[in-house]
Backbone as a printed PyTorch tensor [residue, N CA C, xyz], in Angstrom:
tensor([[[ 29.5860, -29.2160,  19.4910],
         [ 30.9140, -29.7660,  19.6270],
         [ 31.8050, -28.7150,  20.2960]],

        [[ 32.7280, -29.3900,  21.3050],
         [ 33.2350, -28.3070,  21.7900],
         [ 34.7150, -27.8900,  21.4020]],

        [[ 35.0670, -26.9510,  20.9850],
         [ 36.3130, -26.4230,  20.8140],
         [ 37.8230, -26.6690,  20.9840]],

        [[ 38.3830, -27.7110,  20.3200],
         [ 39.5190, -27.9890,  20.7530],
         [ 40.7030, -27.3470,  21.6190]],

        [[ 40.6990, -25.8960,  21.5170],
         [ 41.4720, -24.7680,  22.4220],
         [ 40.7350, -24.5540,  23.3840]],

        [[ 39.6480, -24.8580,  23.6700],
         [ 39.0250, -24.8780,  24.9790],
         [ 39.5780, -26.5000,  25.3640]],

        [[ 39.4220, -27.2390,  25.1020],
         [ 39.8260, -28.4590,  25.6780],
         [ 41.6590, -28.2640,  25.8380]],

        [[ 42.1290, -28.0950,  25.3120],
         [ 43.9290, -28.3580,  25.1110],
         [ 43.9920, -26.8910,  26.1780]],

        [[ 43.7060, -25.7960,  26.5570],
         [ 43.3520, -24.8750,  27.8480],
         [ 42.8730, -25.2890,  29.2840]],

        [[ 41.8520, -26.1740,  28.9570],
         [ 41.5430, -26.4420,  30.3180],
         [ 42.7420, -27.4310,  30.9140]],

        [[ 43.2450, -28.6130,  30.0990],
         [ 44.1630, -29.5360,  30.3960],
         [ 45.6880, -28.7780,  30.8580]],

        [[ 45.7780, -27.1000,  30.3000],
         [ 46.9420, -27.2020,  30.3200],
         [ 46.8760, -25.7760,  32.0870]],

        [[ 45.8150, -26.1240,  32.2930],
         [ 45.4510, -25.1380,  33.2930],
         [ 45.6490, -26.2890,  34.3050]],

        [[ 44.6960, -27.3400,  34.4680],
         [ 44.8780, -28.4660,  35.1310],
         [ 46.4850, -28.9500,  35.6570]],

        [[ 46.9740, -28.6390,  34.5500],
         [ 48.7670, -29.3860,  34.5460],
         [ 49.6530, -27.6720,  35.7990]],

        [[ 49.0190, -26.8330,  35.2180],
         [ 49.5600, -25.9670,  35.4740],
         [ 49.2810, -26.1110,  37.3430]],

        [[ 48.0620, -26.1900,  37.8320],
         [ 47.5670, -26.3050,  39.1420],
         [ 48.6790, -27.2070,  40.1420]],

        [[ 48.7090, -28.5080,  38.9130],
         [ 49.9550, -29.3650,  39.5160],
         [ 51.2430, -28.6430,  39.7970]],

        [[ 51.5170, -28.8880,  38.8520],
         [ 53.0250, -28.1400,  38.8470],
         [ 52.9910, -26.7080,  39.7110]],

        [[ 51.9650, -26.2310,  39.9860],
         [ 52.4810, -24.9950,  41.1320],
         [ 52.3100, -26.0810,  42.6510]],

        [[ 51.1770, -26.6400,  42.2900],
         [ 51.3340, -27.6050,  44.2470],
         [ 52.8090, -28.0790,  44.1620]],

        [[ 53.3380, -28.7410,  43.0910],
         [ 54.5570, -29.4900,  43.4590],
         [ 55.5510, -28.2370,  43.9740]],

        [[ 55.7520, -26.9120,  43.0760],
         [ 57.0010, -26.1330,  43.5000],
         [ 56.2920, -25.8310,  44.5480]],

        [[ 55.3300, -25.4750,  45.3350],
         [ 55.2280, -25.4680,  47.0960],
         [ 55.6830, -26.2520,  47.7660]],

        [[ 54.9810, -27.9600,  47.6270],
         [ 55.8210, -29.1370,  48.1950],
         [ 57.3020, -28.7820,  48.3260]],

        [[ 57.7590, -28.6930,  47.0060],
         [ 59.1680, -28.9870,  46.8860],
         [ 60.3050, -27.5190,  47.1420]],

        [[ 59.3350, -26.1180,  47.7090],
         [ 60.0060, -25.1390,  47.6470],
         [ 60.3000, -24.2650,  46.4950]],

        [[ 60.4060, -25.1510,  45.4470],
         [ 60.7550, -24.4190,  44.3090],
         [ 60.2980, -23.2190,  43.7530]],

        [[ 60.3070, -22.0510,  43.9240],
         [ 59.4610, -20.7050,  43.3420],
         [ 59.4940, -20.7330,  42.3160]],

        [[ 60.6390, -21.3850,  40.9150],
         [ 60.6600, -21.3580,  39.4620],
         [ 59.4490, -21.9160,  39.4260]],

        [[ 59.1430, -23.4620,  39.9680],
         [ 58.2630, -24.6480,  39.2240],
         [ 56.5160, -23.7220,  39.8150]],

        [[ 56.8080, -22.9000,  41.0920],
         [ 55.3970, -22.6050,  41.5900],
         [ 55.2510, -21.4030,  40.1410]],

        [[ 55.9900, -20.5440,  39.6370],
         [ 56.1350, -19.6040,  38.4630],
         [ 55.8230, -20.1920,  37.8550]],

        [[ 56.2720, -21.0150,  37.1150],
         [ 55.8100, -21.9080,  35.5650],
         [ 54.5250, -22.5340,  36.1120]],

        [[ 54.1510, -22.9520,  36.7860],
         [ 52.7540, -23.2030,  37.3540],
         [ 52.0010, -22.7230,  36.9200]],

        [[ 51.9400, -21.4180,  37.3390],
         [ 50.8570, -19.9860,  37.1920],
         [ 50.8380, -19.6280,  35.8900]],

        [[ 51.8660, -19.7700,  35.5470],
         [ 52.1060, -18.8390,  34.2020],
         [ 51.4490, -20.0680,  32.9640]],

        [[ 51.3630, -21.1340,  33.7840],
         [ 50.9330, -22.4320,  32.5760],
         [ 49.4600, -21.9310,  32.5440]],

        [[ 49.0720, -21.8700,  33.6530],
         [ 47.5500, -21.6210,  34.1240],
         [ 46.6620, -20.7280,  33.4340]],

        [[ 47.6590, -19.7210,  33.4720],
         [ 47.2840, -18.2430,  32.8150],
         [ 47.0480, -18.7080,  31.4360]],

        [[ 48.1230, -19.2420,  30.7970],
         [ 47.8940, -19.4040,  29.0330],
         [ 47.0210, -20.5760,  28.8460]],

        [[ 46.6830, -21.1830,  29.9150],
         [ 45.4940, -22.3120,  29.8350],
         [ 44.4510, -21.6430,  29.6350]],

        [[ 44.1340, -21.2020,  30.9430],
         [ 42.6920, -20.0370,  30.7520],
         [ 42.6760, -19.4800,  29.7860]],

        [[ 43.8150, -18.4740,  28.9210],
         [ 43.2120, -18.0360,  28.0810],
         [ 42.9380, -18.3580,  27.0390]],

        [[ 43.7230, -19.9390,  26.3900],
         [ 43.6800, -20.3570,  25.3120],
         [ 42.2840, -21.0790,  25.5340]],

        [[ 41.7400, -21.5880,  26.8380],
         [ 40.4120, -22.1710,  26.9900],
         [ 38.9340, -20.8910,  26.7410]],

        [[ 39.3080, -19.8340,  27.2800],
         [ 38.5850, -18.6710,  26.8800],
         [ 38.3620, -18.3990,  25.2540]],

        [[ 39.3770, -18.4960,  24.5060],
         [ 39.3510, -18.0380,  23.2400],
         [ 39.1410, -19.6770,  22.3960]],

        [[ 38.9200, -21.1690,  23.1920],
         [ 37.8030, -21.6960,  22.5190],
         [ 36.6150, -21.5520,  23.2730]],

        [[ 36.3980, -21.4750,  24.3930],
         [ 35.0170, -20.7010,  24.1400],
         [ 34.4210, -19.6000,  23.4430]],

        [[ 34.8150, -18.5720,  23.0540],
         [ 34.4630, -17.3380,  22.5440],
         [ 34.3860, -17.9320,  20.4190]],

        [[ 34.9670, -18.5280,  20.1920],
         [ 35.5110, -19.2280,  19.1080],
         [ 34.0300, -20.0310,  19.0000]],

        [[ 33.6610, -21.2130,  19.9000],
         [ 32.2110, -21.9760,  19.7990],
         [ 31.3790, -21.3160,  19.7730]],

        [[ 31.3580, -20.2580,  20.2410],
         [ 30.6010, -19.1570,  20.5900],
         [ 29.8960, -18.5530,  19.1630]],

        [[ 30.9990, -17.9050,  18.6390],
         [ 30.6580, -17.4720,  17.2420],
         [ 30.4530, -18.4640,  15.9290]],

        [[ 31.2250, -19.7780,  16.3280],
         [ 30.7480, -20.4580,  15.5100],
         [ 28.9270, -20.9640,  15.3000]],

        [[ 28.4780, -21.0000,  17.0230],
         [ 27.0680, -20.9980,  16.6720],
         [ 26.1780, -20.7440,  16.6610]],

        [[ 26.8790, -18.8780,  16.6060],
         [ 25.9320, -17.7790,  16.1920],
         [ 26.1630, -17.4810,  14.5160]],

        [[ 27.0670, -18.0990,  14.4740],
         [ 27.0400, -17.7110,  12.7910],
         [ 26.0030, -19.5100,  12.2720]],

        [[ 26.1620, -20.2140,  12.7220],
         [ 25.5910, -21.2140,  11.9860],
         [ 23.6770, -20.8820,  12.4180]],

        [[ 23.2170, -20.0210,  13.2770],
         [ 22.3400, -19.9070,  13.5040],
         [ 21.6840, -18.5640,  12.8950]],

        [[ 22.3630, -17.8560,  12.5410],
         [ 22.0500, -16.6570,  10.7340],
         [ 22.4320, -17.1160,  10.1730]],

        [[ 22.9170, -18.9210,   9.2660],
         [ 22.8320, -18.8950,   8.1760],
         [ 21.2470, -19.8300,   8.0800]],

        [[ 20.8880, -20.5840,   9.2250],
         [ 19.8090, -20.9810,   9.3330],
         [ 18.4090, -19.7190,   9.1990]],

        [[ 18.6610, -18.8310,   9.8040],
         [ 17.7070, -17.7960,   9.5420],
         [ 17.9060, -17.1000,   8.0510]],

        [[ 19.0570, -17.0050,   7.6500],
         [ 18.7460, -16.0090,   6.5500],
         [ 18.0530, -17.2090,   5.4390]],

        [[ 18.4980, -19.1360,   5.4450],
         [ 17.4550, -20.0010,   4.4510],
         [ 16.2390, -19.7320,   4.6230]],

        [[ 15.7010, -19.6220,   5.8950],
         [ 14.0530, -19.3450,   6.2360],
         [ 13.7050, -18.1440,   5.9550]],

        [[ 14.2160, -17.0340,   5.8620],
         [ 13.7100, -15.6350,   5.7060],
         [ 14.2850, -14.7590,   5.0090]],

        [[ 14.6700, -14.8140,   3.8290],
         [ 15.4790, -14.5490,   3.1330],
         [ 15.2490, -12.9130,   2.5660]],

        [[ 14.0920, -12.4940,   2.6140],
         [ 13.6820, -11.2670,   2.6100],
         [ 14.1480, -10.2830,   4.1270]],

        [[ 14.1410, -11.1630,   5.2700],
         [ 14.1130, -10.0850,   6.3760],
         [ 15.5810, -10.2160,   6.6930]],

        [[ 16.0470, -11.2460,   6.6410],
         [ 17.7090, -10.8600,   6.3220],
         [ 18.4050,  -9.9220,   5.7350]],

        [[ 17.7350,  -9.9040,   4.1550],
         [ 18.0440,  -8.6200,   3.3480],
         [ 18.0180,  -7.7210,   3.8130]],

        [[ 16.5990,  -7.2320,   4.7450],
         [ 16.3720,  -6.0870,   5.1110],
         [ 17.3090,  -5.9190,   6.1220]],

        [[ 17.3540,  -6.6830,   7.1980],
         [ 18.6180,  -6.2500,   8.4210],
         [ 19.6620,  -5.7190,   7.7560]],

        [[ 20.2020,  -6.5920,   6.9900],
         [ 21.4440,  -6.1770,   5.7160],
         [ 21.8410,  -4.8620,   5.5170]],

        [[ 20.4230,  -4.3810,   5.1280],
         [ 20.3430,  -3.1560,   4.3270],
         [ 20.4060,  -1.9310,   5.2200]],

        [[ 19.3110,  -2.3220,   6.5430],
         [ 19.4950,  -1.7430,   7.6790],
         [ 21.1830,  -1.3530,   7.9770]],

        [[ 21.5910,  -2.3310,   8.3840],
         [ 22.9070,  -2.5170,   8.9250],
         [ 24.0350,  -1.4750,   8.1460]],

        [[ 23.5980,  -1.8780,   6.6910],
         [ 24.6670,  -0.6810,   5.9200],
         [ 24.3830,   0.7290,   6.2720]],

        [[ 23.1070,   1.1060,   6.1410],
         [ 22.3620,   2.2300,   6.0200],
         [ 22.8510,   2.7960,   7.2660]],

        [[ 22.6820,   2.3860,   8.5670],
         [ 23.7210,   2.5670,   9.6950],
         [ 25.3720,   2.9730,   9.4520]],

        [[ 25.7510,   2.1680,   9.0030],
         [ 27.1500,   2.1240,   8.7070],
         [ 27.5560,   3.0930,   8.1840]],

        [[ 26.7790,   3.1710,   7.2540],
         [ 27.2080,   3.9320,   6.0400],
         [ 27.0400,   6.0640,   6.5810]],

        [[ 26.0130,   5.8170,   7.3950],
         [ 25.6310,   6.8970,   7.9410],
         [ 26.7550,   7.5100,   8.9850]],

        [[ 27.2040,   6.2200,   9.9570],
         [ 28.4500,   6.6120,  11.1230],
         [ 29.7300,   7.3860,  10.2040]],

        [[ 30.0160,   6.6420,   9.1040],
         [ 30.7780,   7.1740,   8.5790],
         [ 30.9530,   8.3200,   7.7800]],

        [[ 29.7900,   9.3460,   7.3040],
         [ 29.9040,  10.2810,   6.6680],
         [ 30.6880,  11.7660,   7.3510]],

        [[ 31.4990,  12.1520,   6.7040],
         [ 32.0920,  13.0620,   7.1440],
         [ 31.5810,  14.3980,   7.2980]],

        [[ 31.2890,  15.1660,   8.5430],
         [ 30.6000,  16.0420,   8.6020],
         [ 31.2680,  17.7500,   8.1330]]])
């Protein structure tokens, strides 16, 4: 399923494309500004639902692995701290 801020981004990137052709048509440099600037917060609000789907189905895909393997999960786990835990000791 795809990401509602990716959808409500792309539409408002789309709107934005318009509204800069019209302030060319029409001269206007404000409406060609608000154009761009729509564009910009389109893209990025469409970026951050992609990145958003993104993690949603990498996390739904370790909770599927850790039901099947519930031992080697642990171990990454443990791994993972043991790392952690190591970056952080003060020398």
């Amino acid at each position: 399923m795809v990401d509602k801020n990716y959808v409500e981004g792309t539409v408002q990137d789309a709107v934005g494309q318009v509204e800069e052709a019209v302030g060319y048509a029409a001269g206007s440099p404000g409406a060609r500004i608000e154009g761009k600037v729509r564009q910009m917060a389109g893209k990025a609000q469409a970026a951050y639902g992609r990145a958003f789907d993104g993690v949603s189905k990498t996390s739904t895909q370790m909770r599927t692995a850790t039901k099947h393997r519930p031992l080697s999960a642990l171990f990454l786990a443990g791994a993972v701290g043991f790392v952690l835990g190591r970056m952080s000791v003060h020398r």
